[in-house]
N, C-alpha and C positions, 0 to 999 in steps of 0.2 A: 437499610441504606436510605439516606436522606433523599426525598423524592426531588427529578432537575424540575426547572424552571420549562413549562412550556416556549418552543421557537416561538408561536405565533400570538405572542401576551400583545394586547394593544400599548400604545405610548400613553406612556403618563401613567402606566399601573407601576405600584412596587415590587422589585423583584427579592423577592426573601429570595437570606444568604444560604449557600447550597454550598457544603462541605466539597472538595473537590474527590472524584474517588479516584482509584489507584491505575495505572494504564492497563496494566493485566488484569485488571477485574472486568473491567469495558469491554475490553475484547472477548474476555472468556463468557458473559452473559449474552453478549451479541450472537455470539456462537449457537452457545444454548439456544437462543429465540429464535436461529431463522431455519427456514427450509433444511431439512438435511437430504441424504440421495436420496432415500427412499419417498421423499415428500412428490407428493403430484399436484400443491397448492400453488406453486410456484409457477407463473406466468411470465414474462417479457413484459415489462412494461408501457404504456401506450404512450406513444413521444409527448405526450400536454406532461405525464406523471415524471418523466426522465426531465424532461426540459425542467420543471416546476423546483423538483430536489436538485440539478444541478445550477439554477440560479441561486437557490439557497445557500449551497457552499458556495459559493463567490462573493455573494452576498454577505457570507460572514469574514472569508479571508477581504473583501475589503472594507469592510466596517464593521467588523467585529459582534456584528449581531444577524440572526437570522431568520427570516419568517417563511417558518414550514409548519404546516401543522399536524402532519405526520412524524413529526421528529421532537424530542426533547434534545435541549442546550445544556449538556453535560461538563462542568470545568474537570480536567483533570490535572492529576498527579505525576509526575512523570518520576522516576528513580533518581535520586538523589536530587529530590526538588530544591534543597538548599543548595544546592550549585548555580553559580551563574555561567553564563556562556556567554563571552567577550564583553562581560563585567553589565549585561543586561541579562535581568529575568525570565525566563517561561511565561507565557499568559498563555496556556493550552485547552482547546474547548473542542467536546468531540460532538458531533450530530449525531442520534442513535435513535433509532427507528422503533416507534412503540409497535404494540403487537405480541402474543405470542400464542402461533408463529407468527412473524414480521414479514411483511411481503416479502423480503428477500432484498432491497435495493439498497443494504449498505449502510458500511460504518462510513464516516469521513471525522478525522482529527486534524483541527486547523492550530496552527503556531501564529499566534497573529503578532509577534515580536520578532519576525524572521531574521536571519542572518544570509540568507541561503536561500537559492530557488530550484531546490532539490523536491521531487515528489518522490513518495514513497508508495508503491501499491501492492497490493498483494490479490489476486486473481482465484485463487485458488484454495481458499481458507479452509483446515480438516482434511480435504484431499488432497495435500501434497502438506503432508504433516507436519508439524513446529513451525510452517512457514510465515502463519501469523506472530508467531513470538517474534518471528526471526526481524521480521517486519518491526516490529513495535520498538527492539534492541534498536534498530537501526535512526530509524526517528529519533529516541530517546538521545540518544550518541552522538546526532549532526543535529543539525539547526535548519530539517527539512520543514520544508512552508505546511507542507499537506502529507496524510497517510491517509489511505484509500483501502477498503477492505470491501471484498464481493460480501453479499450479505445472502446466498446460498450456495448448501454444496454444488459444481459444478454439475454434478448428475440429476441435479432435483430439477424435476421436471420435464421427465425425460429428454436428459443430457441439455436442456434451454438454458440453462444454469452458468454454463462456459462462457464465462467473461470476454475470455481474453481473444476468440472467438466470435464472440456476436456482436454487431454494433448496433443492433435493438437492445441494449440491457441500460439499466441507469447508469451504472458505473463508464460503461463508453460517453454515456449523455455527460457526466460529471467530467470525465479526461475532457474530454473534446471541449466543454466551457471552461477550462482554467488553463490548460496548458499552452503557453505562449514562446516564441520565441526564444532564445538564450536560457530555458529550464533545462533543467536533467530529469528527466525520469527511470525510477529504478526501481524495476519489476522483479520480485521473488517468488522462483517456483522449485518444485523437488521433480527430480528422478529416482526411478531403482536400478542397481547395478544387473538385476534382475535379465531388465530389460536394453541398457545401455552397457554393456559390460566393461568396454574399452575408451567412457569417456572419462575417467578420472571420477574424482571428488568434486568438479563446479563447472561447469562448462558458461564460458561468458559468450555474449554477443551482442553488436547492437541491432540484431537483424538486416543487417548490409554485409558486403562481402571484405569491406575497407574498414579493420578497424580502427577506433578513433583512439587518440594521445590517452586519453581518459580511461578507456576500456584496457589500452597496452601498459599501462601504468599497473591500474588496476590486477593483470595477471600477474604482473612480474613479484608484487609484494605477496599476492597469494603465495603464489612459487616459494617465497623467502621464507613464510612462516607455514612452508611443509604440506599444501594443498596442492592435489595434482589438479592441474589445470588446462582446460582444453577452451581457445579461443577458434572463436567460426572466425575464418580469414575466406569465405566462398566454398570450403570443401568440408573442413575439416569438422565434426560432429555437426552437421547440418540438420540432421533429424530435431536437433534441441536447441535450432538456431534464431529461432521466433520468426520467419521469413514470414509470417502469416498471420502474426498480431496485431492486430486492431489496432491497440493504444499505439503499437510501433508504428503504421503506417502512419498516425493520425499526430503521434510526435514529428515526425520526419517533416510532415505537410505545412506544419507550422514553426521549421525550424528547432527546434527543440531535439535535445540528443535524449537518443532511449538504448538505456541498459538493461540488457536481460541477463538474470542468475537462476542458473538450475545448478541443484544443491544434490550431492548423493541423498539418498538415506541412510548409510551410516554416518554420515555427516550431521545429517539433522536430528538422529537418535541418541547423539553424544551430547550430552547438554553442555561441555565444556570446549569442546571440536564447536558446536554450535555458536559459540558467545566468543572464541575466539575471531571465529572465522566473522561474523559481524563487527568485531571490534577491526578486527584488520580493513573489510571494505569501508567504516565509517573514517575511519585513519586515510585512507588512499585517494578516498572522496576528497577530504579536506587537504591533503598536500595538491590535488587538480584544481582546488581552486571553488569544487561543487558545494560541497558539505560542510 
């Protein structure tokens, strides 16, 4: 694999050309490097480290360059990169955390050609299984500005690892510095019928009790292409409602709508169930107007 270009090269140096690699190569090595559960390396970040990498990705979504210097400037490939999207190109660049293991603080893949002020996140990467693929489909399909990936399993560290949960982690430090006003954010997480038995195949919500034109659009197309769907309207599947999500509260606060998807597991084990079912939300997005 051709080595990225360091974030933090001084100005005026040359940057040799760096092949773009594949979006599921990215992710899948990111995986590999960071904390997994059993890891006890993994720490919460000290707010100077979260603040430093979350100006970083701003830093690059608004100039398209970034100076981290725990992180390489990764171009990627996205699937079916000779496609354009509304007759403009992809220019996709991911932030990837050296190290192995990586402290743990995260993928970030910016579109710096956006169409859309759609985030993408995924909270729970390995432990709520495919849901990083699920993620990457999703991106790849809309003309999302940003995808976000926790960069440890939620248990490493004993349980410190929970994203979606702590607002000491980077990835809260990263939501919290970009997400502004009139964004969508769209959070992907799995359940098991195990434990859920009676909520269907995806249960939506924007963690409020009112749901929004976007979210009611959203189930009704689920519905049509044969997903049992359960939307939190203040009672119904509330256990898997995000009432308690960080990023949610912290979307809310600054105007921004936040959607949350919990995925069966046989949902996510289907690989064709899976890619529908993301083709369907990246469709639904873009008829609201999001994606």
């Amino acid at each position: 694999m051709t080595v990225a270009t360091a974030c933090g090269q001084r100005a005026g140096e040359t940057q040799p050309e760096v092949r773009p690699e594949k979006l599921s190569s990215v992710v899948s090595r990111v995986i590999k490097a960071s904390p997994d559960r059993e890891s006890s390396s993994y720490a919460p970040p000290s707010p100077a480290v979260g603040q430093a990498i979350a100006a970083g990705v701003s830093e690059l979504m608004n100039t398209g360059r970034a100076s981290l210097e725990s992180y390489d400037q990764v171009p990627v490939e996205l699937p079916n990169a000779g496609q354009q999207r509304d007759g403009r190109s992809d220019s996709v660049v991911a932030l990837v955390e050296r190290g192995h293991p990586t402290a743990g603080n995260g993928l970030y893949i910016v579109r710096r050609a956006p169409t859309s002020q759609l985030v993408v996140q995924i909270p729970h990467p390995v432990a709520d299984r495919y849901s990083e693929y699920m993620g990457t489909q999703l991106f790849a399909q809309s003309s999302a500005r940003l995808f976000m990936m926790a960069g440890a399993h939620r248990n490493a560290g004993d349980d410190s690892a929970d994203v979606a949960h702590r607002s000491d982690s980077t990835f809260a430090a990263v939501n919290d510095a970009v997400v502004q006003k009139g964004m969508t954010v769209v959070q992907i997480h799995g359940f098991s019928s195990d434990n859920h038995d009676d909520f269907g195949d995806v249960v939506l919500s924007n963690s409020v009790a009112e749901p929004s034109p976007t979210l009611r659009r959203l189930a009704s197309d689920l519905e049509d292409e044969g997903f049992d769907t359960c939307t939190y309207d203040g009672k119904k599947c509330k256990a898997l409602a995000a009432t308690t999500n960080v990023q949610a509260v912290a979307a809310r606060a600054r105007g921004a709508e936040f959607i949350h998807i919990e995925v069966n597991q046989k949902v996510r084990k289907d690989r064709s169930e899976r890619r529908l079912l993301m083709r369907t939300i990246a469709a639904s997005l873009r008829a609201s107007g999001v994606g």
